[in-house]
C-alpha positions as a printed NumPy array, in Angstrom:
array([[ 46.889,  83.59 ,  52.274],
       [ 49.114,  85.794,  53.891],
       [ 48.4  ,  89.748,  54.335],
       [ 50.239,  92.952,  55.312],
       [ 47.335,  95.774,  56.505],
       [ 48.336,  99.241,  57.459],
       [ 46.391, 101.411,  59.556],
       [ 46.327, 105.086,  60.539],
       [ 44.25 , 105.946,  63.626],
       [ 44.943, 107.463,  66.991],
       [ 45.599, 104.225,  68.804],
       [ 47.88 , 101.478,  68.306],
       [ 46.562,  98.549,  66.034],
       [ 46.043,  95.832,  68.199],
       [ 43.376,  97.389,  69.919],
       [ 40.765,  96.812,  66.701],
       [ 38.164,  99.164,  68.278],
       [ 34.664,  98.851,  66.4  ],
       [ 34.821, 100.237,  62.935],
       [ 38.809,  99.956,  63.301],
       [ 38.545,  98.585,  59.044],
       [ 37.796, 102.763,  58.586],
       [ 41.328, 103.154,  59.042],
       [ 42.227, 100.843,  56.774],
       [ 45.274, 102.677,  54.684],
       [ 46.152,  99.781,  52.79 ],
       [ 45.838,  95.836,  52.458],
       [ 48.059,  93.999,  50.405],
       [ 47.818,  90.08 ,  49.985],
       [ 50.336,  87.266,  49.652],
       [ 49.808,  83.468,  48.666],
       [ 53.593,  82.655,  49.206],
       [ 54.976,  83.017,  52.609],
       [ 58.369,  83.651,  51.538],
       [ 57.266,  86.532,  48.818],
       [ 55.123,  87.779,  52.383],
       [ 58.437,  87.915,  54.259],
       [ 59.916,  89.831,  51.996],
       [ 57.462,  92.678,  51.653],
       [ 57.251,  92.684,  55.671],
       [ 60.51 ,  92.921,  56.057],
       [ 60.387,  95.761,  53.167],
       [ 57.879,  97.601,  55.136],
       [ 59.172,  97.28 ,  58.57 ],
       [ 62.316,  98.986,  57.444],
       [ 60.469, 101.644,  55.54 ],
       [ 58.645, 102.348,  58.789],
       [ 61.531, 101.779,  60.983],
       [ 63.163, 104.758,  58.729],
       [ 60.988, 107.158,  59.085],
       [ 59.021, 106.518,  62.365],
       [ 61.143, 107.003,  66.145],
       [ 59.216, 104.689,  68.263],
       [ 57.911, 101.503,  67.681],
       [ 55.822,  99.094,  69.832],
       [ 54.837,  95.496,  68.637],
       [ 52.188,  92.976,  70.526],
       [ 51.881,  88.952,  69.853],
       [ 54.297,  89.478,  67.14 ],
       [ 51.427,  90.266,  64.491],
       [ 50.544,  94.034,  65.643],
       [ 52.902,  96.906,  64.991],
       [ 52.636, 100.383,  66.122],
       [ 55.135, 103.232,  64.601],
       [ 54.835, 107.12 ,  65.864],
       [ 56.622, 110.073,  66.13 ],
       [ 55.721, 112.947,  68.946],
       [ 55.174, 115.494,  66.386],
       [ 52.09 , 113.681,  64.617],
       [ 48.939, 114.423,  66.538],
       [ 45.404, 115.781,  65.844],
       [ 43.005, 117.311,  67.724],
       [ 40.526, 115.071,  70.035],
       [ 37.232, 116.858,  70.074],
       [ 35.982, 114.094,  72.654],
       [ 38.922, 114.391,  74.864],
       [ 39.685, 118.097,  74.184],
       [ 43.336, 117.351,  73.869],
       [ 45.926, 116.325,  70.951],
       [ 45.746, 112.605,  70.258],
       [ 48.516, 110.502,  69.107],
       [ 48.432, 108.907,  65.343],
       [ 49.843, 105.661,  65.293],
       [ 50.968, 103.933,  62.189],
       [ 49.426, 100.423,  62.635],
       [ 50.764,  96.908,  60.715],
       [ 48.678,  93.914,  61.034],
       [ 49.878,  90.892,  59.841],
       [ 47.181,  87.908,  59.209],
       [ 47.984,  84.541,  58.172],
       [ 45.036,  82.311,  56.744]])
């Protein structure tokens, strides 16, 4: 089982803070590897379109921004980043 998950929070993916699932945009699933390559690659490029920067960690953890998407940080009393997040698990 092979999966593609995209996240939206205001910090990069691979940091899976407690209750991190809540910004769970989307999970798809994949039995065949190849068929899972395909849609990553797909959604890389999709990303890589529209999103300027891009950070990735361990090669499983993928982090697209841009400097105009923020939000307001109560907590922190400042804008916060929103990261685009792709996790990739393999089973």
């Amino acid at each position: 089982m092979f999966k593609i998950i995209y996240m939206k929070a205001d910090y990069e993916p691979w940091w899976q803070f407690d209750g991190w699932q809540d910004y769970i945009v989307s999970i798809e699933e994949f039995e065949a590897e190849e068929v899972f390559e395909n849609a990553l690659a797909e959604k890389l490029g999709q990303f890589r379109k529209k999103f300027p920067y891009e950070n990735i960690k361990n090669q499983k953890y993928y982090a697209f921004w841009t400097h105009e998407e923020r939000e307001y940080c109560e907590a922190c009393e400042d804008d916060a980043q929103i990261y685009h997040g792709i996790i990739i698990e393999k089973e």
